[in-house]
N, C-alpha and C positions, 0 to 999 in steps of 0.2 A: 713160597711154596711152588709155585709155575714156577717159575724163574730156574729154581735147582732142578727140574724133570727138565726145563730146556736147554739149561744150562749142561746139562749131563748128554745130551742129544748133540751138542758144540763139540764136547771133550773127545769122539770118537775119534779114533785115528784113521787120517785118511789114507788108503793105499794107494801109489801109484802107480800106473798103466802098467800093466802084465807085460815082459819082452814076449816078444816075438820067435819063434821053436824056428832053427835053422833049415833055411829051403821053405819057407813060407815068407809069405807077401801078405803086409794088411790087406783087408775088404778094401777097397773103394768104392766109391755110387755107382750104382748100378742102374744101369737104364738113365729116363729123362729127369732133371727134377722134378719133385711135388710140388703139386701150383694148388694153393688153398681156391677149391672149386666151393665151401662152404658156404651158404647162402649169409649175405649180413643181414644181422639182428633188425630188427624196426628201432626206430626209436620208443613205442609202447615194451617191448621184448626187453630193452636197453634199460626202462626205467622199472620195469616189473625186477629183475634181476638185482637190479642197483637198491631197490626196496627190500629185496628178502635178503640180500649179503649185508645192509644194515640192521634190519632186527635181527640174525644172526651175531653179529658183533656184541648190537646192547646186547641179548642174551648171554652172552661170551661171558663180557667184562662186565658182567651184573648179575641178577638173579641166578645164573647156570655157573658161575663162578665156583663155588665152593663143590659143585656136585661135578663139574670135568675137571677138578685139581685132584678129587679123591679117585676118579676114575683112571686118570695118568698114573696116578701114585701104585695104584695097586696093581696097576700093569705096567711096569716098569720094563719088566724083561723081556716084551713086546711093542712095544712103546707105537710102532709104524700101524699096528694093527690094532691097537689100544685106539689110534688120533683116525685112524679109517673107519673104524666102528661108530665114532663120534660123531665125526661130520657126516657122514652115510645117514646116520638116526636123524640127525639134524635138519640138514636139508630136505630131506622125505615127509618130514613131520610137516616140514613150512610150506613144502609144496601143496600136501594133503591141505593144509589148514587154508591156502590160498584158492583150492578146489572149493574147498566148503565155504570162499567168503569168511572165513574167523579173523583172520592174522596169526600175530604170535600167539602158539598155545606154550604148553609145558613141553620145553623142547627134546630135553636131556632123557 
């Protein structure tokens, strides 16, 4: 069931790089490189994370299983926005449920 909605998401044809319209010059970088100024995680931040991206999974490939194969399916003709819808609901849910001290509730 997954398989043929990921499968169909594979089959796209890819386009390659647009030419370049004569008397133009690709962009180059501009200015200095980006230097990741991004503070690193804790190791608590590190395992809290690593914790909600696995009961994401179990839910995935278990209970939530049948209810986001039907939800891919009937949104096929958006597919990008069908799997952002998904994981958006998803994650917010677990965060909420990690606010309240629950764990995993009903994710989907």
């Amino acid at each position: 069931m997954a398989e043929e909605i990921f499968e169909a998401l594979i089959e796209k044809p890819i386009n390659g790089p647009r030419e370049i319209p004569p008397g133009r010059t690709p962009l180059g970088p501009t200015g200095p490189e980006e230097v990741d100024n991004l503070p690193q995680p804790t190791p608590e931040e590190e395992q809290q994370v690593d914790m909600m991206l696995g009961e994401l999974k179990d839910f995935i490939w278990d209970e939530g299983y049948n209810s986001i194969v039907k939800k891919l399916k009937k949104g096929q003709d958006k597919l990008p926005e069908v799997i952002g819808e998904i994981a958006g609901r998803m994650v917010n849910k677990e965060v909420k449920a990690a606010d309240e001290g629950e764990g995993e509730n009903a994710i989907v």
